[in-house]
C-alpha positions in Angstrom: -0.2 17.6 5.1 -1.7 18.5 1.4 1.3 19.6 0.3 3.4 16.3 1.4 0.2 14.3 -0.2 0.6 16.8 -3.7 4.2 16.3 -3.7 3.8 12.7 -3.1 1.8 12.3 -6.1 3.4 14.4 -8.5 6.9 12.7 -7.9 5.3 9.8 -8.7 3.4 10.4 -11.6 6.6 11.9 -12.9 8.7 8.8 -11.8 6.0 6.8 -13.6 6.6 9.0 -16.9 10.0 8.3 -16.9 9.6 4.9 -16.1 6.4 4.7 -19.0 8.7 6.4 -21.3 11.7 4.2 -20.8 10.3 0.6 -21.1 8.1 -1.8 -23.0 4.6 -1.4 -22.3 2.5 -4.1 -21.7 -1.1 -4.5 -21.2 -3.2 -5.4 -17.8 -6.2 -7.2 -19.7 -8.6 -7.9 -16.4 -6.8 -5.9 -13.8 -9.4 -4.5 -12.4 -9.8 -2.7 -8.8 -12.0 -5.4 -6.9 -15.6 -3.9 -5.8 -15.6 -2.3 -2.7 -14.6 -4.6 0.3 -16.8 -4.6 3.3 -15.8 -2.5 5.7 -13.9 -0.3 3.2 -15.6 3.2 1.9 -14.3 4.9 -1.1 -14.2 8.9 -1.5 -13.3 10.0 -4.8 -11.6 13.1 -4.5 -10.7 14.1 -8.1 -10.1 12.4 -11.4 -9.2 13.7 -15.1 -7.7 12.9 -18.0 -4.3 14.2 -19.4 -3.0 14.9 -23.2 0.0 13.4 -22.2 -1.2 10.2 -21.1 -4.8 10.1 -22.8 -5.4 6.7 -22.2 -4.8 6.9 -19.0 -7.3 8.6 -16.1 -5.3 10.8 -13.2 -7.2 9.7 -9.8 -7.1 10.9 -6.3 -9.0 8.9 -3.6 -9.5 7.8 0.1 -10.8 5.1 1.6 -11.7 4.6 5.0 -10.9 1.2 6.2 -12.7 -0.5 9.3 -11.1 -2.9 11.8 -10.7 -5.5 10.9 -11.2 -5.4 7.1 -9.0 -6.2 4.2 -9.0 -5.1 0.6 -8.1 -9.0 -0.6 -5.8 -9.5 -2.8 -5.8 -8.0 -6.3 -3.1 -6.3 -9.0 -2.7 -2.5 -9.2 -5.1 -1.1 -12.4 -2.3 1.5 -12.7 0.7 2.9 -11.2 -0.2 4.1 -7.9 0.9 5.8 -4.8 -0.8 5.2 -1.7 -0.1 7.2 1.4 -1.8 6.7 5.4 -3.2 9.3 6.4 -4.0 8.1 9.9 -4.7 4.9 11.6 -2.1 2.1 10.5 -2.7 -0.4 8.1 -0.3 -3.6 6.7 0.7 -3.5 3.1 1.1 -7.0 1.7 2.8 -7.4 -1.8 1.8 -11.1 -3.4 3.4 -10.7 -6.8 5.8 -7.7 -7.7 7.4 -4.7 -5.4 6.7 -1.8 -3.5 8.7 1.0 -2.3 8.1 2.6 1.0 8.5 6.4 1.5 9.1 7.8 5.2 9.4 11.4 6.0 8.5 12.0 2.1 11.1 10.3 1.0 12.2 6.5 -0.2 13.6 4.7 2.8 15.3 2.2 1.2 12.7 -0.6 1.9 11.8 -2.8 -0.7 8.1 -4.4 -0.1 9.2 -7.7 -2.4 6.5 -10.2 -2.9 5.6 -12.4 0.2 6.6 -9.5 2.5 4.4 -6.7 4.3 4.8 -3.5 5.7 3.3 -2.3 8.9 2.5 1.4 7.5 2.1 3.9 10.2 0.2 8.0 9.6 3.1 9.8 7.1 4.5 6.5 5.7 3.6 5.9 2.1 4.5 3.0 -0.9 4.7 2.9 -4.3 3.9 0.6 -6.9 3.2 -0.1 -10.4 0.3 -1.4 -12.5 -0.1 -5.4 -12.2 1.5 -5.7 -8.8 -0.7 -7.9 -6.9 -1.2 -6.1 -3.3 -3.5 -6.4 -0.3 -4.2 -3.5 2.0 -5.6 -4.5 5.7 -6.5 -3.0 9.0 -5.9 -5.6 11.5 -5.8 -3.1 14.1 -9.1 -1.9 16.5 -9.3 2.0 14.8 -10.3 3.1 11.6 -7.3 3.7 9.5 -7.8 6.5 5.8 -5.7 5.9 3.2 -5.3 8.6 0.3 -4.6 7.1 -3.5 -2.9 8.6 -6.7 -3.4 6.3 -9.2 -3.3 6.7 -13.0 -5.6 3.9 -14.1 -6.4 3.2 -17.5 -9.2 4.9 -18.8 -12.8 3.5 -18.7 -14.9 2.1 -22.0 -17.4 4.3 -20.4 -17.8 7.9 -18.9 -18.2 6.7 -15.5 -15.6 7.7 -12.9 -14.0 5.0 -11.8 -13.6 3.0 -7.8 
């Protein structure tokens, strides 16, 4: 399970390298990670920062979602890759796309904006900074997500939500 969750992350933090490397860069002035939802805990599992990208902070995190809660709707702070660990939860994407992984792999499946995704344990997506997403748990168990993301470094040495 770790290793599918490492390789997860490290194919998309290479995919966004290319990606970064490849096209214009643009800034995400007030994207910012809304405060913790009720009925959402955060665990911050790890976070650093990289010479290769050192404006950018590497982040690994799960969060516990409660029935019935929902993350609102908010844009990504940086490229991320998010990946359910158990429980099922339903990926909404408002403004951009997402691409789901099954099996640790792309499936094909486009998450374009005004769809969702029921996302079951071993199902993953992927999207960039700025899209505009909403993560819920309309279901009656606790569903635990785990997040890469690499996030834009803080003003301030606090590690970031």
């Amino acid at each position: 399970m770790r290793t599918f969750i490492l390789s997860v992350a490290i194919v998309a933090m290479t995919t966004v390298g290319v990606v970064w490397i490849g096209s214009p860069h643009t800034s995400a002035q007030g994207a910012t990670t809304p405060a913790a939802a009720a009925g959402i805990a955060k665990d911050l599992l790890g976070q650093g920062g990289s010479a290769v990208a050192p404006d950018r902070v590497l982040l690994l995190q799960r969060r516990t979602f409660a029935p019935g809660s929902d993350s609102g709707a908010h844009p990504a702070p940086g490229p991320t890759v998010l990946y359910v660990d158990s429980g099922s939860v339903k990926f909404s994407v408002v403004k951009g796309a997402a691409i789901r992984w099954r099996d640790g792999k792309p499936d094909g499946a486009t998450i374009a904006a005004g769809s969702s995704a029921d996302l079951q344990p071993g199902d993953a997506v992927f999207y960039d900074q700025g899209v505009v997403h909403d993560v819920a748990n309309p279901g009656a168990s606790p569903a635990v997500t785990v997040e890469a993301r690499l996030n834009p470094a803080p003003s301030a040495a606090t590690p970031q939500s």
